[in-house]
N, C-alpha and C positions, 0 to 999 in steps of 0.2 A: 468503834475503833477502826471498822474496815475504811466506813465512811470517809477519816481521816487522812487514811495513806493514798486513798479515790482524790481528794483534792489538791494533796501535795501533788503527786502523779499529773492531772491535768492543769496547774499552774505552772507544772514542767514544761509538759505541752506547750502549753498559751507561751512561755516566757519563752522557750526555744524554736517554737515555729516564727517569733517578734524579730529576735535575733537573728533568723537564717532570713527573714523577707529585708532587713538591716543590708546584712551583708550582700544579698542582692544589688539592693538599690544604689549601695557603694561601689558595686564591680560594674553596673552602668555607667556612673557618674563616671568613673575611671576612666570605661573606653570613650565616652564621650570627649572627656575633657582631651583625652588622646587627639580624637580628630579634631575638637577646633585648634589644639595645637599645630598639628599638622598643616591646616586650613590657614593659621595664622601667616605659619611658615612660607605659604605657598603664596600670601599675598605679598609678604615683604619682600619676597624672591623676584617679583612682578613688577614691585612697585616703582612705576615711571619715572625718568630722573627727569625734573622738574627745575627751570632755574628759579632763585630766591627773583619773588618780584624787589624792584625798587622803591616801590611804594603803594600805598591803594589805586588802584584802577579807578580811574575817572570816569563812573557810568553817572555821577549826578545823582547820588543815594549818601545820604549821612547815616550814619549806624551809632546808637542803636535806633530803631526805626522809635516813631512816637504815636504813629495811629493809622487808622484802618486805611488812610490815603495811601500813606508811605510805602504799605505794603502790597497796595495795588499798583503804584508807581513802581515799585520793585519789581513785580511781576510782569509787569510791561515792559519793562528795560529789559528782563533775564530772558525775555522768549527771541533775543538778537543772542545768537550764537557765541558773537566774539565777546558781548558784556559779560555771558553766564562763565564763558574760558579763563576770565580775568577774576571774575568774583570766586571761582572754584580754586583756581590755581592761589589766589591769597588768601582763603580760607586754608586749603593745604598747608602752608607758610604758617599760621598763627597756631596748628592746631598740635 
């Protein structure tokens, strides 16, 4: 009989130490979620005003790309400053 009130007792345990490490994890998540709001906040606050392009920038790349050329073509045109400013700034624009 004792035996019995010995396992109710530590299924207490087990089920209450589950629930306090629960609510832990939940009071993390919380202040987490807090700071990338925060963080969120702080990029929109920043975020550059950008004109709308007129259309795609002419670096001489069709999208979507089709093979491992296209993509080393790609990477050759982006490492020119003004092509990677025009592909960034109309990626901004789409996204």
């Amino acid at each position: 009989m004792n035996s019995g009130i010995t396992d109710i007792k530590l299924n207490y345990v087990y089920i209450l130490t589950a629930v306090t490490q629960i609510l832990k994890t939940l009071e993390v998540m919380r202040e987490e979620q807090k700071k990338l709001k925060r963080m969120v906040s702080q990029l929109l606050t920043r975020r550059p005003s950008v004109e709308e392009p007129s259309g795609l920038p002419d670096i001489g790349i069709s999208f979507p790309l089709s093979s491992i050329e296209d993509m080393d073509s790609l990477d050759i045109t982006l490492k020119e400053a003004s092509n990677a400013t025009a592909l960034v700034s109309m990626c901004f624009w789409l996204c």
